[in-house]
C-alpha positions in Angstrom: 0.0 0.0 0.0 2.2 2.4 0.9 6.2 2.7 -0.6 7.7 5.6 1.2 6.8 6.9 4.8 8.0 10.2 6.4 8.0 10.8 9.5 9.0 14.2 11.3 10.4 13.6 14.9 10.8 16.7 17.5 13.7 15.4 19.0 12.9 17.2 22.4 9.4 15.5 22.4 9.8 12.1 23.1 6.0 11.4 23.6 5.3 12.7 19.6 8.2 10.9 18.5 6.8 8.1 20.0 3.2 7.9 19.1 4.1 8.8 15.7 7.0 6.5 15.4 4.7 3.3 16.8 1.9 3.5 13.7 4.6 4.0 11.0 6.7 1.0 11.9 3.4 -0.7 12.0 2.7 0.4 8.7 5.8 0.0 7.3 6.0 -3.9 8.1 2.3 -3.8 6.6 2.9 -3.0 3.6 7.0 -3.3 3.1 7.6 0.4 2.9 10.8 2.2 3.8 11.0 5.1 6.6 12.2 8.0 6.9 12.7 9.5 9.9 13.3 13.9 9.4 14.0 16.3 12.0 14.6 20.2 11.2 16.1 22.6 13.1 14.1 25.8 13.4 15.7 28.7 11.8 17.1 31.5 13.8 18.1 33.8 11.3 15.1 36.1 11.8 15.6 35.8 15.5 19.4 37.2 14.9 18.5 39.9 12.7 15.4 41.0 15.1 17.4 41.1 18.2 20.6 42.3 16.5 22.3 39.0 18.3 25.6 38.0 16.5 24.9 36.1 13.7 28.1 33.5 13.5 27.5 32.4 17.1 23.9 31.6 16.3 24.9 30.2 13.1 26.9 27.7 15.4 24.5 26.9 18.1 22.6 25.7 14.6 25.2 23.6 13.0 25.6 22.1 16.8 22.1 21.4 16.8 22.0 19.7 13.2 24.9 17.4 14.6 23.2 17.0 17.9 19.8 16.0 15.9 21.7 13.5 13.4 22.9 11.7 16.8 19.6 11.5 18.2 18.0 10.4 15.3 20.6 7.7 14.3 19.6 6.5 17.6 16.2 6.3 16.8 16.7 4.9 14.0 18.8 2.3 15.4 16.6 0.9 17.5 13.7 0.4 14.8 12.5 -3.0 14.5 12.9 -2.5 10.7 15.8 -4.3 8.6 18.2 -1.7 8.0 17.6 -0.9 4.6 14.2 0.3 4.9 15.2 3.3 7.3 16.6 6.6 7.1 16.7 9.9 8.5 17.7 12.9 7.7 18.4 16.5 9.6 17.4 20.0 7.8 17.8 23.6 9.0 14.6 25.5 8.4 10.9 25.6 9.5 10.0 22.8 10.1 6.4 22.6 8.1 8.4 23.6 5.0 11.2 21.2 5.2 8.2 18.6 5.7 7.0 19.2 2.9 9.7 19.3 1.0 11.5 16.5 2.0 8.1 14.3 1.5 8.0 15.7 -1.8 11.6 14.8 -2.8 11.8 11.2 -1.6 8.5 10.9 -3.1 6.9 10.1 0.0 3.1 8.5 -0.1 2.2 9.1 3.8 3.4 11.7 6.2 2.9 9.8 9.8 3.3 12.9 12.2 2.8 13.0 16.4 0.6 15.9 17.1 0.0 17.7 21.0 -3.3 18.0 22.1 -5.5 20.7 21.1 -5.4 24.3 22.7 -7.6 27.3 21.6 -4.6 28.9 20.4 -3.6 25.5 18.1 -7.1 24.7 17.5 -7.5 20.9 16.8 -3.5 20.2 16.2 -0.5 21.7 16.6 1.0 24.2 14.7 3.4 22.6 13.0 1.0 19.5 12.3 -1.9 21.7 11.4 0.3 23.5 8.3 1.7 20.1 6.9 -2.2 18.8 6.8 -3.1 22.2 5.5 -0.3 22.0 2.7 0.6 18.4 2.0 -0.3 16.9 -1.5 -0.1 13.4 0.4 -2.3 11.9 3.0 -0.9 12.7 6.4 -1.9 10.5 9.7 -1.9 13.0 12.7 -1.3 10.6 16.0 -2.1 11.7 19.1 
């Protein structure tokens, strides 16, 4: 059914990561598919330029963050119950519904499996990052909770 599964992890929420995580294995063995696991690191740029902070040691807080991520996702991926080949993962610098989106478009993705807080007034039903990759994906996406 399905040939190429996304899956964006927070890694600094282990209850997303592992809702999310637990249906796309599942799915994955179901139907064979490989996995992807993407994290992206939010982009701080804006955040430099608003507050006038200095710009090359944000940039490397960032590029310590995208090494930090690639650890903690190799970890993940590691402990998939998955034969090698069908995982992979993946660590952008950007926001994060954007680099979603692109990634899923990119590797061709068929499902975007995604862990999503509970809803808040100010998130209405999902959270924000969820609620603009359901808003803007081409794919189906499955929101866990």
């Amino acid at each position: 059914m399905y040939r190429m599964i996304l899956v964006p992890i927070d890694v600094t929420e282990d209850v997303l990561t592992s809702n999310g995580l637990k249906h796309a294995v599942y799915l994955a063995k179901m139907s064979q598919a490989k996995l992807m696991l993407f994290h992206s690191v939010p982009d701080i740029s804006k955040f430099s330029i608003s507050y006038n902070y200095h710009y090359e040691l944000l940039s490397s807080f960032a590029d310590k963050a995208v090494e930090r991520s690639k650890e903690e996702l190799k970890v993940i991926a590691a402990k998939i119950d998955l034969p090698a080949e069908q995982v992979s993962y993946f660590v952008d610098y950007g926001t994060p519904r954007d680099k979603v989106l692109a990634k899923a478009k990119e590797i061709k993705a068929d499902l975007i499996v995604i862990g999503s807080r509970h809803p808040s007034i100010s998130t209405h039903l999902l959270g924000s990052t969820a609620s603009g990759i359901v808003a803007h994906a081409p794919i189906s996406v499955l929101v866990v909770r």
